[in-house]
PyMOL commands that place a pseudoatom at each C-alpha (Angstrom):
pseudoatom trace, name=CA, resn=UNK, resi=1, chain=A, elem=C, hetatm=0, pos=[0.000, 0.000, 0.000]
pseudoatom trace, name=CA, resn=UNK, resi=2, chain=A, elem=C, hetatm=0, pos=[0.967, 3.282, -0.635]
pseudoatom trace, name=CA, resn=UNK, resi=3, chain=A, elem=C, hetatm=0, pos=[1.498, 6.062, 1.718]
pseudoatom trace, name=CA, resn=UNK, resi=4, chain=A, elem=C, hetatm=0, pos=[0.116, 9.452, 0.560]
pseudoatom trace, name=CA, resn=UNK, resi=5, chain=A, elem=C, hetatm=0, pos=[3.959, 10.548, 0.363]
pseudoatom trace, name=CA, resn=UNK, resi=6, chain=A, elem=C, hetatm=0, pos=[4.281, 8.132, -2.246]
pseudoatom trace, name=CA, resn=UNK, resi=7, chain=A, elem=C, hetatm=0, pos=[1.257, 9.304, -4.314]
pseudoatom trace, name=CA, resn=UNK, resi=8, chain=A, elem=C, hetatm=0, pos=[2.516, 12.788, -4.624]
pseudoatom trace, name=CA, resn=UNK, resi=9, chain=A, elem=C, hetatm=0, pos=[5.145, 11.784, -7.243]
pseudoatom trace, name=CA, resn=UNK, resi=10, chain=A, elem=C, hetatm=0, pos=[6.877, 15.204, -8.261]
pseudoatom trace, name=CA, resn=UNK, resi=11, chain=A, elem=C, hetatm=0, pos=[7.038, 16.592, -4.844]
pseudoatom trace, name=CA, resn=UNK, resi=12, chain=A, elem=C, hetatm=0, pos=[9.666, 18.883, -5.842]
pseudoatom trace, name=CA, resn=UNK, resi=13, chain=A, elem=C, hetatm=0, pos=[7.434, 20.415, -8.682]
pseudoatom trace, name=CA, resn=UNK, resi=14, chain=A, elem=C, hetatm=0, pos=[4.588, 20.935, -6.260]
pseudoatom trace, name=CA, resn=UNK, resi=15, chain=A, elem=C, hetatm=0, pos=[6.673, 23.009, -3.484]
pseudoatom trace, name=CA, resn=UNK, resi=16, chain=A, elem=C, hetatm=0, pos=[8.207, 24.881, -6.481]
pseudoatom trace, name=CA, resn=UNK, resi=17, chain=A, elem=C, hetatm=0, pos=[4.818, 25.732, -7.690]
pseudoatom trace, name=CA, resn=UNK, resi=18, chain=A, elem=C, hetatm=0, pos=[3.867, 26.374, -3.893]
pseudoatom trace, name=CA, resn=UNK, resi=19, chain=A, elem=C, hetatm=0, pos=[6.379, 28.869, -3.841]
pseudoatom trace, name=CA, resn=UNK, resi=20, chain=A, elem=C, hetatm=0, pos=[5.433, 30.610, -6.947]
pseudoatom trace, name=CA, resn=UNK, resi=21, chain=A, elem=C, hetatm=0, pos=[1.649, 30.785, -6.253]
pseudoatom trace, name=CA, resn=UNK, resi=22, chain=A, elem=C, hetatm=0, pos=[3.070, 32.478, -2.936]
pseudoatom trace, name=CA, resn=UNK, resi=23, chain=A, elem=C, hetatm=0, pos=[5.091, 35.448, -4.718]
pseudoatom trace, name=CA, resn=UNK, resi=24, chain=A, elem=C, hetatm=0, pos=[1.926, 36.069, -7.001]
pseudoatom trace, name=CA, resn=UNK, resi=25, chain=A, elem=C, hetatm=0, pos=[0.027, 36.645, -4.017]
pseudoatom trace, name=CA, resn=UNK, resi=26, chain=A, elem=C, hetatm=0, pos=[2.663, 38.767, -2.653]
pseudoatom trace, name=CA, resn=UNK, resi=27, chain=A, elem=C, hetatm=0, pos=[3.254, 41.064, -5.817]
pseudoatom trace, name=CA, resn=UNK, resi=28, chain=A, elem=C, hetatm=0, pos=[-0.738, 41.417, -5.577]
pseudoatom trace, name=CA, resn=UNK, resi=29, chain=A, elem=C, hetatm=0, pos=[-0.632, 42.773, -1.581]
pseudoatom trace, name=CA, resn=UNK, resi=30, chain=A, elem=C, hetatm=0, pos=[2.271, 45.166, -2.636]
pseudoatom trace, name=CA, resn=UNK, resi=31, chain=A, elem=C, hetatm=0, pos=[1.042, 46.890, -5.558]
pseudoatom trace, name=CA, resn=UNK, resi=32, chain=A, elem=C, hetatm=0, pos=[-2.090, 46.918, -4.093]
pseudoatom trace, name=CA, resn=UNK, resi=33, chain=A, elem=C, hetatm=0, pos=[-1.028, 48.478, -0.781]
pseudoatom trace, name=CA, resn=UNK, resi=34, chain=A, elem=C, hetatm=0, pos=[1.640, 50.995, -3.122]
pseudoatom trace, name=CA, resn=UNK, resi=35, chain=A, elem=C, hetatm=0, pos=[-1.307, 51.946, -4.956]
pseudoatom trace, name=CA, resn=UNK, resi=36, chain=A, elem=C, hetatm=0, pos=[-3.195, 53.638, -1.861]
pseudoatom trace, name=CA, resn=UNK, resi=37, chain=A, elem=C, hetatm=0, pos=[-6.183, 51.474, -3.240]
pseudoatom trace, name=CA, resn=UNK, resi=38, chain=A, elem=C, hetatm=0, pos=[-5.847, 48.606, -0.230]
pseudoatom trace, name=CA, resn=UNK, resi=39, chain=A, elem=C, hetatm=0, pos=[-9.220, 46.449, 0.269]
pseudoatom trace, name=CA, resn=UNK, resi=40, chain=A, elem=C, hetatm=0, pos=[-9.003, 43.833, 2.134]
pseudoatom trace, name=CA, resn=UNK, resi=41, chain=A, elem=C, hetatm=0, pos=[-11.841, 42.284, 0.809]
pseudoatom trace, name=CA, resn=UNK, resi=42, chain=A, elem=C, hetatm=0, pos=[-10.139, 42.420, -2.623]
pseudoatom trace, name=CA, resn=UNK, resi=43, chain=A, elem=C, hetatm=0, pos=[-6.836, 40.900, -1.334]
pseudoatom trace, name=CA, resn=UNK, resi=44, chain=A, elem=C, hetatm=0, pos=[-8.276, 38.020, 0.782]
pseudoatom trace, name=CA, resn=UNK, resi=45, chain=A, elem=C, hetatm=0, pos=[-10.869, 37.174, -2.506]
pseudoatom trace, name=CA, resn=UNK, resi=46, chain=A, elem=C, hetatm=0, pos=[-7.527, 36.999, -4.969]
pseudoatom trace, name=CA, resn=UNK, resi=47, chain=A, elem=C, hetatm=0, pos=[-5.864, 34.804, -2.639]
pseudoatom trace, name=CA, resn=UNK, resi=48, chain=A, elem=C, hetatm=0, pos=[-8.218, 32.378, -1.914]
pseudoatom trace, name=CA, resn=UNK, resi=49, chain=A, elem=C, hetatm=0, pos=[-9.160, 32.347, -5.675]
pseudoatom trace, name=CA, resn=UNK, resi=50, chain=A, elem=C, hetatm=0, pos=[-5.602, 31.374, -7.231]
pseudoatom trace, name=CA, resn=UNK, resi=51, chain=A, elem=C, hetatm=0, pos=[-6.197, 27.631, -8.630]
pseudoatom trace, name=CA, resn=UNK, resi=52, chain=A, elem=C, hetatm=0, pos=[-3.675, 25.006, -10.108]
pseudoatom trace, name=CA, resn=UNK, resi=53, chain=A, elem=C, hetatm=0, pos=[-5.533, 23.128, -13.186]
pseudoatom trace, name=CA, resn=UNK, resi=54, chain=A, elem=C, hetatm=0, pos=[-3.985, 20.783, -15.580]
pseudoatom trace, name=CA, resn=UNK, resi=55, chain=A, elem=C, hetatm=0, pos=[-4.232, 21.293, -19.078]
pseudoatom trace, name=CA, resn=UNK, resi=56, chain=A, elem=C, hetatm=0, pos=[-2.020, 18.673, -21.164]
pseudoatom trace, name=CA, resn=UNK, resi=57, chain=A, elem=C, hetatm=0, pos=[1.473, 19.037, -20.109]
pseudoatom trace, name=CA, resn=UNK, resi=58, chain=A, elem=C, hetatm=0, pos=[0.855, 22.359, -18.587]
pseudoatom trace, name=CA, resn=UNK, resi=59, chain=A, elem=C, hetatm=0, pos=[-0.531, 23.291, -15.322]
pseudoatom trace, name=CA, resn=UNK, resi=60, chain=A, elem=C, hetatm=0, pos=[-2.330, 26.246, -15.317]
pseudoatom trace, name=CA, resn=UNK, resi=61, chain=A, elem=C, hetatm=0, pos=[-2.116, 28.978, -12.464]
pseudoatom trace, name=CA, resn=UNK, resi=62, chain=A, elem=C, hetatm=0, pos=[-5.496, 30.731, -12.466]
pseudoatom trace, name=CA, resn=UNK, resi=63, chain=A, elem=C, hetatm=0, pos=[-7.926, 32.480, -10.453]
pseudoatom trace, name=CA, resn=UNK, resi=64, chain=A, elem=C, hetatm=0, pos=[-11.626, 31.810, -9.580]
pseudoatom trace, name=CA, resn=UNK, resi=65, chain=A, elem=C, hetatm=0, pos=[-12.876, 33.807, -12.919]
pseudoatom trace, name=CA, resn=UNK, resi=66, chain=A, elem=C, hetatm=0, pos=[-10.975, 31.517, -14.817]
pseudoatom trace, name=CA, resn=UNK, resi=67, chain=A, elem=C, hetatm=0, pos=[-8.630, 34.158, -15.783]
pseudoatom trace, name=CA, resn=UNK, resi=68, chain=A, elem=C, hetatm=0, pos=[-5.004, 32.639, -16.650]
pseudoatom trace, name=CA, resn=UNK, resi=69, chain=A, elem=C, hetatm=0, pos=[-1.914, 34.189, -15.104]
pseudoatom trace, name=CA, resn=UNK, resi=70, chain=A, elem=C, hetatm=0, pos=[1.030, 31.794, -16.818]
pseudoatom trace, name=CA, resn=UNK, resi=71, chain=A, elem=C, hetatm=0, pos=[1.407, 28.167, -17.552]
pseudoatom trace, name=CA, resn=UNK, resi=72, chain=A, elem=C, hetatm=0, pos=[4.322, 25.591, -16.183]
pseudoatom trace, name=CA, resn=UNK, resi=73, chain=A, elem=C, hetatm=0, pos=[5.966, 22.891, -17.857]
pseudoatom trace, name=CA, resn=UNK, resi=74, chain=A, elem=C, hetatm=0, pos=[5.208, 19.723, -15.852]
pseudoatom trace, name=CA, resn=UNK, resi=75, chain=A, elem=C, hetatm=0, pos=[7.487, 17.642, -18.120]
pseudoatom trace, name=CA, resn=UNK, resi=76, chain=A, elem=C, hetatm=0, pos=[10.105, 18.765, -20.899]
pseudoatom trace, name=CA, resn=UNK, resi=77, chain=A, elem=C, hetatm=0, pos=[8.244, 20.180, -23.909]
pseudoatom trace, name=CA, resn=UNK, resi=78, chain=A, elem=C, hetatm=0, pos=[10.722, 20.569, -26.915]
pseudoatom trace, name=CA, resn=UNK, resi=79, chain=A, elem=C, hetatm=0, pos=[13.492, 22.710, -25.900]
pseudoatom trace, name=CA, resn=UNK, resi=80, chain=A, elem=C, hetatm=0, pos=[11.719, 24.070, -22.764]
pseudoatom trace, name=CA, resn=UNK, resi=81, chain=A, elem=C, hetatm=0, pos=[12.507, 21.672, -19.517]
pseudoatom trace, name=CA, resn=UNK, resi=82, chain=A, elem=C, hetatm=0, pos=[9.969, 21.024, -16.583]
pseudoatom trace, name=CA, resn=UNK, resi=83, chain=A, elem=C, hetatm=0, pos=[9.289, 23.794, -14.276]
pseudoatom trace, name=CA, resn=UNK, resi=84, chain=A, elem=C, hetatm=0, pos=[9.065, 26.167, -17.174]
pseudoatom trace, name=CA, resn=UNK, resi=85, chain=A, elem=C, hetatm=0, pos=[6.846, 29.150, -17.072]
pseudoatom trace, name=CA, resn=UNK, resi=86, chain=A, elem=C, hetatm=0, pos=[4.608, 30.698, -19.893]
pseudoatom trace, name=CA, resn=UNK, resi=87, chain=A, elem=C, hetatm=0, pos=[2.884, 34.019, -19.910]
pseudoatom trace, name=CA, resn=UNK, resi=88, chain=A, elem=C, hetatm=0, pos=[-0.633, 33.388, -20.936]
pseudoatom trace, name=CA, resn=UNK, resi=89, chain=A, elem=C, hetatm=0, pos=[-1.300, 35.066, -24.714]
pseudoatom trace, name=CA, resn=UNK, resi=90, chain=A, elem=C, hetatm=0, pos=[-3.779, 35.675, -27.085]
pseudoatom trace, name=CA, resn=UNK, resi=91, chain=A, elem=C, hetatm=0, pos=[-7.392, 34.262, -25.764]
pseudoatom trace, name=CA, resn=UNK, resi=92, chain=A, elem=C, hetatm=0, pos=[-5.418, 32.746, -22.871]
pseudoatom trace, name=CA, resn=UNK, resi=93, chain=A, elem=C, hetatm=0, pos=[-3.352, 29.922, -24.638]
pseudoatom trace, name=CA, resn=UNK, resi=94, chain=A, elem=C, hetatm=0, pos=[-0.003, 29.363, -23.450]
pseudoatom trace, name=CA, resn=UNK, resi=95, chain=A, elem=C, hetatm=0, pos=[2.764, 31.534, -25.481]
pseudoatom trace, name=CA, resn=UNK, resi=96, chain=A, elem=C, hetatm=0, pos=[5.061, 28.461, -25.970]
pseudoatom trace, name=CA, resn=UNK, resi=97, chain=A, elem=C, hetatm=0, pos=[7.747, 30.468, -27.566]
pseudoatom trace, name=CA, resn=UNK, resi=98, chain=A, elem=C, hetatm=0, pos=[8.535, 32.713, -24.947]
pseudoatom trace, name=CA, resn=UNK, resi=99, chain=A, elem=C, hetatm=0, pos=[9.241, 30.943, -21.723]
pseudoatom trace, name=CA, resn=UNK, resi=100, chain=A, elem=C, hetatm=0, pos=[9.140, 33.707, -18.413]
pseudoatom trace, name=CA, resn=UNK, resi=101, chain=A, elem=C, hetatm=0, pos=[11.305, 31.474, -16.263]
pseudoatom trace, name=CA, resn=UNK, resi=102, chain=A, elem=C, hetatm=0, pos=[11.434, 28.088, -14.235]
pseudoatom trace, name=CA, resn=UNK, resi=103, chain=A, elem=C, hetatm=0, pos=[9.439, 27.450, -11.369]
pseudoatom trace, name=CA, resn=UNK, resi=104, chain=A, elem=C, hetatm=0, pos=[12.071, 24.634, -9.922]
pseudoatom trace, name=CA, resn=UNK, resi=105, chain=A, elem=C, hetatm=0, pos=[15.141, 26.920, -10.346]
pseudoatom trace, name=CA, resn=UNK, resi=106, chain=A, elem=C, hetatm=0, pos=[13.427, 29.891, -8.977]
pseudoatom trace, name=CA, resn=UNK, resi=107, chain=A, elem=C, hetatm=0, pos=[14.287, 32.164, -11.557]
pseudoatom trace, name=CA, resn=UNK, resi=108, chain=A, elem=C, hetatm=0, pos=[10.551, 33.984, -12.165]
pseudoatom trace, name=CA, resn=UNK, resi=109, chain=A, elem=C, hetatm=0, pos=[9.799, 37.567, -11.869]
pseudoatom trace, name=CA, resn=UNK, resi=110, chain=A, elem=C, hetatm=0, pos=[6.037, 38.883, -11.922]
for i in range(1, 110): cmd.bond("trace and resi %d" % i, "trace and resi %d" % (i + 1))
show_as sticks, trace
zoom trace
C-alpha cells in the first residue's frame, strides 16, 4: 500500500509551484497596498481564488474567474525543460515560444 507521500510523485514540482503561487500573491498585496487602493476584501478574494488546473502538459495557475496568469511545464516540452513558465497570450493559450522562467530553479519575476 501506498502512503500518501508516495502518491505525490513530483514533490519537488509541487513546493516549487507552492512557492510561486506564494510570490503572485505577494506582488498582488504590494502593488495593491503601493497603490493607496488597499481592500481587504479584494486581497483576501484573490488569494483564496488562485487555482492550479492541468491542461495537457501544462498546469495552469489561475484564479476563480478563470482568468489565466502563466502556464508551467510539468514535463520537458521541446526545448523548454519542466518547471518552465509561460505568460498566458492571445485568448489565454499558453505563449510556448517565450518561456518567463522556471518554477524549480526559482528564476521567475512577476
Amino acid at each position: 500500500m501506498q502512503t500518501s507521500t508516495e502518491k505525490r510523485t513530483d514533490l519537488q514540482l509541487r513546493h516549487s509551484i507552492d512557492q510561486y503561487i506564494e510570490q503572485i500573491k505577494n506582488v498582488f498585496k504590494t502593488s495593491m497596498y503601493n497603490t493607496g487602493t488597499w481592500d481587504e476584501d479584494a486581497v483576501n478574494q484573490f488569494c483564496n481564488s488562485v487555482r492550479v488546473s492541468k491542461r495537457g502538459e501544462l498546469l495552469a495557475i489561475s484564479n476563480i474567474k478563470k482568468k489565466v496568469h502563466s502556464y508551467i511545464a510539468i514535463k520537458n516540452i521541446g526545448e523548454h525543460q519542466k518547471g518552465s513558465i509561460f505568460s498566458a497570450g492571445w485568448f489565454g493559450k499558453p505563449a510556448l515560444a517565450y518561456p518567463i522562467g522556471n518554477v524549480i530553479s526559482g528564476n521567475y519575476s512577476n
